[in-house]
ZARO-95014 format. One record per atom (N, C-alpha, C): x, y, z. Coordinates in steps of 0.2 Angstrom, whole numbers, plus 5000, padded with zeros to 4 digits. Each point is the difference from the previous one (the first is absolute). Last residue first. Example, Ala and Ser with C-alpha at 12.3 -4.5 7.8 and 13.67 -1.06 7.14 Angstrom:
2
506449895035 500450065001 499650055003 500249725000 499650065000 500450065000 
***
This chain:
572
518048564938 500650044999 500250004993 497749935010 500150064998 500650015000 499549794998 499550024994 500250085001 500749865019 500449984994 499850064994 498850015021 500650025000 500550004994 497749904999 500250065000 500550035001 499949765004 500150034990 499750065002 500349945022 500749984996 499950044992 498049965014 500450065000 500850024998 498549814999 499850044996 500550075000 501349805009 499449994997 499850064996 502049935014 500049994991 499250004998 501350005022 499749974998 499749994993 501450135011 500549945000 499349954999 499650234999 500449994995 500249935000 499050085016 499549994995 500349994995 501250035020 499449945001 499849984991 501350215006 500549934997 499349945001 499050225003 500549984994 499949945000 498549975018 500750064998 500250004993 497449925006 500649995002 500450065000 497449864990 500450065006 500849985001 498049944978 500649995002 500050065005 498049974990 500449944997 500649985004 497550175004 500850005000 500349924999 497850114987 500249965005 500750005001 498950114981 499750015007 500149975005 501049974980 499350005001 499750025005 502350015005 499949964994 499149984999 502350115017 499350004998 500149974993 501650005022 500150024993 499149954999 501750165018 499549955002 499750024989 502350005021 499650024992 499649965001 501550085022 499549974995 499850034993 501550105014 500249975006 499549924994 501350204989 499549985000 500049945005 501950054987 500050065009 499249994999 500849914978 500349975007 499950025007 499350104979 499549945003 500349975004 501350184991 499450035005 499549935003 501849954984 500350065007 499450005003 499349904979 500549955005 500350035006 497850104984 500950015000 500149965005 497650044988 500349935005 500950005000 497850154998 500750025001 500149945001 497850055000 500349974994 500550014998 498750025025 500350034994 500049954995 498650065026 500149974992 500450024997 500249995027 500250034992 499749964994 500150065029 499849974996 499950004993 501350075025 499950004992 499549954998 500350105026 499849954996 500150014994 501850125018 499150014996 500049954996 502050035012 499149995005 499650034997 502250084985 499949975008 499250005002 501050014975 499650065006 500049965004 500949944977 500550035007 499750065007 498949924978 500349925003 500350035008 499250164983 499549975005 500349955004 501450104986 499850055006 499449975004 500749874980 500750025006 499750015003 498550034983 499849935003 500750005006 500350194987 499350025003 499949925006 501849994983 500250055007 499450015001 499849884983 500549975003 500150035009 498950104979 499449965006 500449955004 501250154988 499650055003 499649955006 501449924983 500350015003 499550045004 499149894983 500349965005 500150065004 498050124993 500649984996 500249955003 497550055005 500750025000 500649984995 497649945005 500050044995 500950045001 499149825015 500149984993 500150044994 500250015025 500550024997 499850004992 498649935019 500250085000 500849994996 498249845004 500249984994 500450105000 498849965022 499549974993 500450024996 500449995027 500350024995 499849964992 499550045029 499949974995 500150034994 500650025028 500150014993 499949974995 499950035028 499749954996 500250044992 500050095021 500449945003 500149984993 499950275000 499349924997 500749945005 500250275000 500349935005 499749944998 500050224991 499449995001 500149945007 501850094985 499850065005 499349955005 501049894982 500249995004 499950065008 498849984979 499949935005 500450005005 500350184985 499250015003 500149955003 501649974988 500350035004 499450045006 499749864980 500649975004 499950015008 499450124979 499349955003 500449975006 501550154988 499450025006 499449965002 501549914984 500450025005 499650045005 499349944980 499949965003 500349995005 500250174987 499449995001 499849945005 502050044989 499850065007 499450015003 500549844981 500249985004 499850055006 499450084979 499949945004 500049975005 500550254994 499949945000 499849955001 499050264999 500749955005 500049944995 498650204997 500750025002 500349975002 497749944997 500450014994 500650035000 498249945017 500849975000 500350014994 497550055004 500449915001 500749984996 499750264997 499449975001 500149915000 502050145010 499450024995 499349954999 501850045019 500249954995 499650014992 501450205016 499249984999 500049924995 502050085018 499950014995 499349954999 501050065022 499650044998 499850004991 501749865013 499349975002 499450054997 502449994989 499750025005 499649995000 501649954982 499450044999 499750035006 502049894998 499950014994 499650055001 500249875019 500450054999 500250034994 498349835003 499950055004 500550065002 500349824986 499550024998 499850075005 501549835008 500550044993 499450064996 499149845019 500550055002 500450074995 498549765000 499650074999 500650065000 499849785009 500350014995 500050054995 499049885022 499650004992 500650024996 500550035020 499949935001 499950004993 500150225005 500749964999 500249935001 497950145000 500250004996 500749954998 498849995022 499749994994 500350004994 501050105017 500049945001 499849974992 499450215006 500850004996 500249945000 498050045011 499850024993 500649994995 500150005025 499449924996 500050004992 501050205013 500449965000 499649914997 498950225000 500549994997 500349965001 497549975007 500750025005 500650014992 497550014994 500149955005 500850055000 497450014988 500450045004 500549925004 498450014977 499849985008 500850045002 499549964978 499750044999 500050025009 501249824989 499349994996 499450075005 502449925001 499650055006 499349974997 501450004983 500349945002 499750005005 499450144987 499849984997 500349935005 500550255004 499449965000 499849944999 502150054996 499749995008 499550005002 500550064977 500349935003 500049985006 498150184990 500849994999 500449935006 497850034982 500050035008 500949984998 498249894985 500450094999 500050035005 499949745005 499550074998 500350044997 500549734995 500250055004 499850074998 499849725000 499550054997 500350075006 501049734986 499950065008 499650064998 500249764988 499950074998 499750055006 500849775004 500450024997 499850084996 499449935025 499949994993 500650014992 499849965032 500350044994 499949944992 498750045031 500249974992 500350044994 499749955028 500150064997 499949954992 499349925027 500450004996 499850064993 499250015023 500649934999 500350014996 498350185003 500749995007 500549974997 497749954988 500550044996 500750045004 498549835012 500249964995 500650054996 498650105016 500549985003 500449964994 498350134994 500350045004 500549945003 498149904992 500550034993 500650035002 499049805015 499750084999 500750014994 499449735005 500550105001 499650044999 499249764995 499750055008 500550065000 500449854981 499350054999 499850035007 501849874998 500250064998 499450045000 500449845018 500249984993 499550094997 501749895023 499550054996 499949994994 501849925014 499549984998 499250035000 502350054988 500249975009 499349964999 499450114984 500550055001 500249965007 498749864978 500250055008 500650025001 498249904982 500450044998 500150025009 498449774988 500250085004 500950024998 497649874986 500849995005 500250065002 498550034979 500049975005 500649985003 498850264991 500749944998 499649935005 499250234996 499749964999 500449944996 500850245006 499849965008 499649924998 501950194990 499449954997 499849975007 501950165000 499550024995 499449964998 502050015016 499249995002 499550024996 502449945001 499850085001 499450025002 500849774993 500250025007 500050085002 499249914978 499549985004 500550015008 501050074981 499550065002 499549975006 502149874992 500150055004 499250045000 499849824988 500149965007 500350095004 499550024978 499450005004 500149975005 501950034985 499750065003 499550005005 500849784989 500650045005 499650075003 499149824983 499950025006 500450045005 500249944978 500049905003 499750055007 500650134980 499349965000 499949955005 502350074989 499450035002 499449954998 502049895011 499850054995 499550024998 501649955022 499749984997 499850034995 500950035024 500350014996 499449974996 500650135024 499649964997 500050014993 501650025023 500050044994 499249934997 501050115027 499549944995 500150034993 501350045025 500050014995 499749964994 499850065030 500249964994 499850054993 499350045022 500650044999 500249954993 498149875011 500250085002 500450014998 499049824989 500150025006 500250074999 498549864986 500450044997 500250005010 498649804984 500350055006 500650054999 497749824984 500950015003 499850045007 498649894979 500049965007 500550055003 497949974982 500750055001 500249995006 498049914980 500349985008 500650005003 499450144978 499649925003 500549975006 499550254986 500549975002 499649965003 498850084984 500850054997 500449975007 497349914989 500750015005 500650034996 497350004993 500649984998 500650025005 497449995002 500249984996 500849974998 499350215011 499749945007 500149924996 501350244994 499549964999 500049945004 501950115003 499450065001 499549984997 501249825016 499850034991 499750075001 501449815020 499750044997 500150034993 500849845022 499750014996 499850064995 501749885022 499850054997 499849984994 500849865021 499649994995 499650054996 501750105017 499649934999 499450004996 502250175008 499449984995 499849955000 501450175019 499949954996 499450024997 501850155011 499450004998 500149924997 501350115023 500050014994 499349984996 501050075023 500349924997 500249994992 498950205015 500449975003 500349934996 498750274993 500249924998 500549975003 498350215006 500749975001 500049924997 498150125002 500550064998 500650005000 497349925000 500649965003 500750064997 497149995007 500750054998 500549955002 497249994994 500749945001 500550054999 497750034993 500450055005 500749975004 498850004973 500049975009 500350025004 499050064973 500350005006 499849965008 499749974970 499549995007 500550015007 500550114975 500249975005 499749985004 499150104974 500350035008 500049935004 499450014978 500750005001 500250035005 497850084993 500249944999 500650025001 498650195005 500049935003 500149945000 500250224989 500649995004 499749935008 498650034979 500750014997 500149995006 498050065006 500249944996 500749985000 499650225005 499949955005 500249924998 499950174983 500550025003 500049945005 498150004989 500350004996 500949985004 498350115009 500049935003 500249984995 500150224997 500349995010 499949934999 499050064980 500750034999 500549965005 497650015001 500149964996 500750005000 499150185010 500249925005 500149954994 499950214987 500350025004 500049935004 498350004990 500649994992 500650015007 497950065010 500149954999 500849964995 499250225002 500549985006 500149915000 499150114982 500950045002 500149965006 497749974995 500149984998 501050004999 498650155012 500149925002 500249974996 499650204990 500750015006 499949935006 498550034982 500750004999 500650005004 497550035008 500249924997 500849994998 499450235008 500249945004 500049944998 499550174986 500950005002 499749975005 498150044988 500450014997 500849965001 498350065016 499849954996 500449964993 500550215014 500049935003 499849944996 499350234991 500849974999 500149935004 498050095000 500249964993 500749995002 498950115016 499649944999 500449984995 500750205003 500249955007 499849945000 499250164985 500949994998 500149965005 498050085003 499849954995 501049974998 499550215012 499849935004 499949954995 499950204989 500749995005 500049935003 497950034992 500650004992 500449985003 498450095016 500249924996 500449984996 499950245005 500449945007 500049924998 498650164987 500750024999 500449955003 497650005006 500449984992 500650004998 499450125017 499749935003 500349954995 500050224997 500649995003 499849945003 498250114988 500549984996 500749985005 497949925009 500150055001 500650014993 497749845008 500950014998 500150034997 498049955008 500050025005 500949974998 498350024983 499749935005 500650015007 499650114979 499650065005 500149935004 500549984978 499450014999 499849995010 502350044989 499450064997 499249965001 501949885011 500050085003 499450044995 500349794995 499850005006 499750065002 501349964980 499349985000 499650025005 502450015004 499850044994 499050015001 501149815007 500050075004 499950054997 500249804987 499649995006 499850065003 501950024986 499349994997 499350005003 502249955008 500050095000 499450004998 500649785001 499850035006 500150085000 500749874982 499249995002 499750045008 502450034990 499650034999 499149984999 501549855010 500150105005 499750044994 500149764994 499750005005 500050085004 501149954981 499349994997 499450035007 502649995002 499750064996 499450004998 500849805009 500350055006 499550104996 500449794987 499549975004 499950085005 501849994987 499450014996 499450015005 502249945010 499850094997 499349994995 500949805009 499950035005 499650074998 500649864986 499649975002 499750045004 502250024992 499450054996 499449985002 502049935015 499650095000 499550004996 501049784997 499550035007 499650055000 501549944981 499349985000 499750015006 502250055002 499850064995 499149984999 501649845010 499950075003 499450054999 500849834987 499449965004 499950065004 501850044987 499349994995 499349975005 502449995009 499750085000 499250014996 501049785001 500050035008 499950084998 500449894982 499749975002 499750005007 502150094993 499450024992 499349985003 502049915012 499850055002 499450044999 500849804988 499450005007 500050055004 501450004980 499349984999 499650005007 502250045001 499750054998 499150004998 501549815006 500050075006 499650054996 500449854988 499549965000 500050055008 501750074984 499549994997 499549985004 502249995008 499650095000 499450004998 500949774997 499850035008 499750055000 501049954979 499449945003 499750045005 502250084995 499550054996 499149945002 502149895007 499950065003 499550054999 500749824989 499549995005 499850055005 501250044982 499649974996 499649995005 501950045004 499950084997 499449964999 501349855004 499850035006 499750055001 500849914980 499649955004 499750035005 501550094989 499650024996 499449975004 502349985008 499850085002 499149984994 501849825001 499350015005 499650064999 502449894996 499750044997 499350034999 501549905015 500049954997 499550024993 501350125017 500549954997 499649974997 498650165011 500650034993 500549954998 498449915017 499550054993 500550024997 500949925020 499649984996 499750024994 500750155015 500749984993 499749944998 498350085013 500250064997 500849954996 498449945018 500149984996 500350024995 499250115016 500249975003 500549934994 498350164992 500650055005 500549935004 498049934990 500450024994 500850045003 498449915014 500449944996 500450054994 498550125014 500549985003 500449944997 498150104988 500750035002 500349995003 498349855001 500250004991 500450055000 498749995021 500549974998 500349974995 498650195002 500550005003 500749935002 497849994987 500350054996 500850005005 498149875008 500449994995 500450024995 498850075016 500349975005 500649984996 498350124990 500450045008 500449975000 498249914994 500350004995 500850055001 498249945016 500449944998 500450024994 498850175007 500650005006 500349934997 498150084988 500650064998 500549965006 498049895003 500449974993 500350084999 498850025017 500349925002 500650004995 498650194997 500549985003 500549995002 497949944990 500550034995 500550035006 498249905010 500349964995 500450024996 498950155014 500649955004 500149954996 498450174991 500849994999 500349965006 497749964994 500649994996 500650035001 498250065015 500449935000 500549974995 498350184996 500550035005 500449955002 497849994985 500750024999 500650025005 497849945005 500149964993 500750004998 499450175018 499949945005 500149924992 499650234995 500850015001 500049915004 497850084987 500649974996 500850005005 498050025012 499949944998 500850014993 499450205012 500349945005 500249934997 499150184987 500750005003 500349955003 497450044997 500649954994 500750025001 498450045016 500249945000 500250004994 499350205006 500849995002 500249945000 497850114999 500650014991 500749965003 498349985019 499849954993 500450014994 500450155019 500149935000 499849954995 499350234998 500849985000 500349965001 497550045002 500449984993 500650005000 499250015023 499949944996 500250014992 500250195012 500649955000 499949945000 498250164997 500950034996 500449955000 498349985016 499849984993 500550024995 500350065022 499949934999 499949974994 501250245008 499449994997 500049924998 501650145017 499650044993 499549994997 501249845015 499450085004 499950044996 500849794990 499550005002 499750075003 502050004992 499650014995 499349995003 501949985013 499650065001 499850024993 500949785006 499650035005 499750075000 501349894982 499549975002 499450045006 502250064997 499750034993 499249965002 501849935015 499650055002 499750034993 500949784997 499750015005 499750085002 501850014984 499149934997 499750025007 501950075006 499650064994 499549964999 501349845012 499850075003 499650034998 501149844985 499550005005 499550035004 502050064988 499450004996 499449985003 502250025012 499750054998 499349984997 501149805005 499850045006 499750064998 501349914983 499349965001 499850045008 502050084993 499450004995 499250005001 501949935014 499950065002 499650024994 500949804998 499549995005 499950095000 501549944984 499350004997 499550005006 502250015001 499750075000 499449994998 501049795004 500250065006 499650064999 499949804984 499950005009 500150045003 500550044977 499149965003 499949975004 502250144995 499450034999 499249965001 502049905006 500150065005 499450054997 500449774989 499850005009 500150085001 500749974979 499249995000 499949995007 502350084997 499750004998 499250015001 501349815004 499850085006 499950044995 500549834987 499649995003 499850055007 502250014985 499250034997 499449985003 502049955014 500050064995 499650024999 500049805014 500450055001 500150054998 499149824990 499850035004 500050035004 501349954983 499850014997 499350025005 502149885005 500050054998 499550074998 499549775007 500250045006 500150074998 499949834984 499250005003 500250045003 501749944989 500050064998 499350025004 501349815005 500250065002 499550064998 499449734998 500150054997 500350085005 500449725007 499550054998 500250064997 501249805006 499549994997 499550035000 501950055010 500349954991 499449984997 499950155022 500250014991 500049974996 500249935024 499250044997 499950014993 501749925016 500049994994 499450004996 500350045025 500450024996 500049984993 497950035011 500649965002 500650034996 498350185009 499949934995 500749985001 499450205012 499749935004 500149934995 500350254993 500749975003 499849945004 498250114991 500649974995 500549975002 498350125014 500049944998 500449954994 500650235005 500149975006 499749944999 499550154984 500649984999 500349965006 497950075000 499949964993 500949975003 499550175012 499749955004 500149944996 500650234993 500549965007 499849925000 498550154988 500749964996 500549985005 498050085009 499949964994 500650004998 500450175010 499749945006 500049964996 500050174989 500849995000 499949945008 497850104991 500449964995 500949965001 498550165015 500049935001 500349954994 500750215004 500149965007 499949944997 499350184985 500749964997 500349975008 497750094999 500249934995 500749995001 499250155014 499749925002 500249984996 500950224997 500249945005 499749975002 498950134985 500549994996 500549925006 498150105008 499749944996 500950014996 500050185018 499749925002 499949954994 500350254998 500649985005 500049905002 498750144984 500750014998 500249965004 497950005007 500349994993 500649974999 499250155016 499949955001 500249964995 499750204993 500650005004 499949955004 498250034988 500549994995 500749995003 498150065014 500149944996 500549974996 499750245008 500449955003 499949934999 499050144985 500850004999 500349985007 497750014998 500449964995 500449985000 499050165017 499949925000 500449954995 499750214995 500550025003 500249905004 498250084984 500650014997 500549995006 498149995007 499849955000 500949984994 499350235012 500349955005 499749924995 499650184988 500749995002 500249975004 497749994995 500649984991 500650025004 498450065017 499949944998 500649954995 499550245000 500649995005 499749925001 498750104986 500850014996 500549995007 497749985003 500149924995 500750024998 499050175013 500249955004 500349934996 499650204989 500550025006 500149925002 498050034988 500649984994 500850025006 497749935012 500250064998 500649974993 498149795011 500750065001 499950054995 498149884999 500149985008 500750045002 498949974979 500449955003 499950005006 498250114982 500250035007 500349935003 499950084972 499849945007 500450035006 500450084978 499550045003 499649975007 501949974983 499449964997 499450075005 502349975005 500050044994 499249984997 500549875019 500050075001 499850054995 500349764996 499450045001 499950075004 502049914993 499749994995 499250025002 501749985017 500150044994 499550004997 499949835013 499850055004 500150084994 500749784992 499450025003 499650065002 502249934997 499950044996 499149994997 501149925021 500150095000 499950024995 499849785002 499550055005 500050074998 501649854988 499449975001 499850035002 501950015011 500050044994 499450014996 500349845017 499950095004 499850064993 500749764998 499249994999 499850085004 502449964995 499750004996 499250005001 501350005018 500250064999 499649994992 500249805013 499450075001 500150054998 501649844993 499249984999 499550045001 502250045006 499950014993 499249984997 500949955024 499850064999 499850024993 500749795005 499350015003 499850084998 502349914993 499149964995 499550055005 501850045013 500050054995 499649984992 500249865020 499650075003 500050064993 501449795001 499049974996 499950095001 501949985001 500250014995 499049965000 501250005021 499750084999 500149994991 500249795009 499450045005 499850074995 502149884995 499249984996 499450035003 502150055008 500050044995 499449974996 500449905019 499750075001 500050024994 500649795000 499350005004 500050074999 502049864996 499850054996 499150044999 501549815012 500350045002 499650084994 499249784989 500649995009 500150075001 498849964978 499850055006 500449985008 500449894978 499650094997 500050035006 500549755002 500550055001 499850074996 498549835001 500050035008 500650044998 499549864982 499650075001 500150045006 501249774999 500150034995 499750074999 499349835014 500750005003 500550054994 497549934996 500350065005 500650035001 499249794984 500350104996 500050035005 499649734997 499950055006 500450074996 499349814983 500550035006 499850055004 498749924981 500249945001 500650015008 497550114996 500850024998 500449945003 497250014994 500649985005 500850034998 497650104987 500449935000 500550015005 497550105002 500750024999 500549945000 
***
């Protein structure tokens, strides 16, 4: 059996945490269906030679109160049923996606830029799915069939040994064609979920990208890739049901050659006096459904389940890249502040994006970082978020370097505002609470440091922001990102180009309200280079290929006339 490249337990044990009984009593009711079937098998036995004239051993009385206490058995089975297999799956499934979405929230923060969204989406939806019927309901399948196979077996022997060598010898062509055939579909699948993957993220671009495509007049293009996807989704679904379909008929030919060879057998047997009975022969046949079917549906239904752990380590895989090497180092208070020494680094090992990055941000101070696109401004702020850990030169917080923080305390420190704030379709207090419970008076604070106030009198902290904040502004937008940092207390604020999509006057006052927060660290990329604001700036730190060229104030860098001067000059 090929090695699975990830451990999948820490993933299948959630079917059953806390969910033990209802799996207990969901096997006893497999167990019971099992024998309740190979009972049925006897009794139409027993029938059969009855009417024949064979001395069974039971009255038609006793075999008719037998049929009711066995009907009666049933239907408590069934009420076992009801009550247990429907709540193992939906426990264990809704476990499984806790657990999926719990290890998500362990990736770095900038897990996104570089992976696909739609993999999560798309396992999270149509991939459960294939995990709750070929992992889950398929176990209680395969168990049933089992069983039956297993006791069919045993009481064809007490019936008749010979009978049930040819049974078993018809029954290797079944076997042999579902065992050829039954592994193909975890390869079909594999390829309906990749392609899954890629349907759903071809409509999130289109939805999400949506005026894109209208201003530019796109709609055909996208109609075009779009219709691509449904076509190659559709193909591999075509593909996966057709291989389906090849199982069973393998199954059903071979399945009907073999039961009625075994009628024939019997048949034979019984007219030439060799000690089988016509309900002997009968039984076989019935018994015979137990031998075929399994043979039939358990390859399949391994095969489902296999296509199904392919799916769970598919999933595992995924959410174990761009996860943070944690350390237990709690620092939770920045006393001094952060330096960078000799900072390196490339998202290619190949090509540097910052070369030996020297600075210091102190406490309570005010940093603007300035420069043109491409010199490195963003990835100096992600790598102090601890989005990259394969930087050289250290990053400390006082003296800790960054990679010993635990995430829990580092994201304590400090908070970060993008220029494309991402606001829930939750209401403004949600959104600024980011969901957590805190004191009215933290929350009024908040607002009225952020500037938020006029907004909140307008509409109310109960007004819905719609979907990522369709109901607000810009700016208002970046006035609640503001305002989450300031409920949250970050010592530390780091500020990614948040005004660039604003208007002057809006991003005038956004870059104001940051400026004017007391004891908290700023640090700001902008490409706001206004003369007002770059003055109240305790440092500017100016980048140029990746390496910073000029530190200072304003007036410093101005009186110096260098790089930074023809940017300021270039932008009035």
């Amino acid at each position: 059996m090929k090695k699975l490249e990830t451990d999948i337990r820490p993933y299948t044990r959630q079917f059953y945490k806390g969910n033990k009984v209802c799996f207990l009593l969901a096997l006893c009711e497999t167990l019971l269906g099992a024998i309740g079937s190979l009972i049925v098998s006897w009794l139409i036995q027993q029938l059969v030679d009855l009417i024949g004239g064979y001395d069974t051993g039971f009255s038609l009385t006793e075999l008719t109160i037998i049929t009711l206490v066995l009907v009666a058995g049933v239907a408590v089975a069934y009420l076992i049923s009801y009550h247990s297999k429907p709540q193992f799956i939906a426990r264990g499934i809704s476990q499984y996606k806790e657990h999926v979405f719990g290890e998500l929230t362990k990736k770095n923060i900038s897990a996104f830029s570089g992976e696909n969204s739609s993999t999560y989406i798309s396992a999270l939806t149509n991939d459960i799915q294939t995990i709750e019927q070929g992992y889950l309901w398929n176990t209680f399948s395969m168990l049933e069939s089992l069983l039956t196979f297993i006791g069919a077996i045993v009481l064809m022997i007490w019936y008749s040994p010979l009978l049930t060598l040819i049974a078993i010898g018809l029954s290797l062509l079944p076997l042999i064609a579902s065992i050829l055939t039954g592994n193909k579909v975890a390869e079909e699948e594999k390829k309906v979920s990749d392609r899954n993957e890629s349907y759903t993220s071809t409509l999130r671009d289109s939805l999400g990208g949506f005026s894109v495509i209208k201003s530019f007049k796109a709609e055909g293009q996208m109609l075009r890739i779009f219709k691509e996807n449904v076509k190659k989704l559709a193909k591999a679904q075509c593909g996966r049901n057709k291989m389906r379909i090849l199982v069973q008929m393998f199954g059903s030919v071979a399945g009907i050659t073999a039961q009625l060879g075994v009628f024939i057998f019997g048949a034979y047997l019984a007219l030439s006096g060799q000690s089988v009975t016509a309900g002997t022969t009968m039984v076989f046949v019935q018994l015979m459904n137990y031998i075929l079917s399994p043979i039939g549906t358990i390859p399949a239904c391994m095969a489902e389940r296999k296509a199904a752990r392919v799916l769970i380590e598919k999933m595992a895989n995924t959410l174990n890249t761009n996860v943070r090497d944690e350390k237990k180092t709690e620092h939770k208070e920045l006393k001094r502040g952060i330096t960078v020494k000799n900072l390196t680094f490339g998202y290619e090992s190949e090509k540097q994006v910052l070369k030996n990055i020297n600075c210091s941000f102190e406490l309570g101070k005010k940093y603007a970082i300035v420069g043109a696109s491409g010199s490195g401004k963003s990835t100096l702020l992600n790598l102090l978020m601890a989005s990259y850990q394969n930087y050289d030169g250290t990053i400390c917080y006082d003296d800790t370097e960054l990679r010993e923080i635990s995430s829990s305390s580092l994201y304590e420190i400090e908070s970060i505002i993008q220029q494309n704030v991402f606001v829930f379709n939750a209401t403004i207090k949600d959104n600024i609470t980011m969901f957590r419970d805190f004191a009215e008076e933290q929350i009024n604070e908040a607002i009225k440091l952020s500037g938020l106030a006029a907004l909140i009198e307008e509409k109310g902290t109960d007004y819905l922001c719609g979907e990522n904040g369709n109901g607000l502004s810009g700016g208002e937008k970046q006035r609640i990102s503001i305002a989450r940092s300031l409920l949250k207390k970050s010592q530390v604020l780091l500020v990614d180009e948040a005004t660039a999509a604003l208007d002057a006057e809006t991003a005038h006052q956004v870059s104001g309200a940051i400026l004017e927060l007391d004891g908290i660290t700023s640090i700001v990329v902008t490409h706001l280079l206004d003369e007002g604001l770059l003055k109240r700036y305790d440092g500017i730190l100016t980048l140029k290929n990746g390496s910073i060229v000029e530190t200072g104030t304003f007036d410093e860098l101005i009186a110096e006339k260098g790089y930074f001067y023809s940017l300021f000059t270039i932008s009035q």
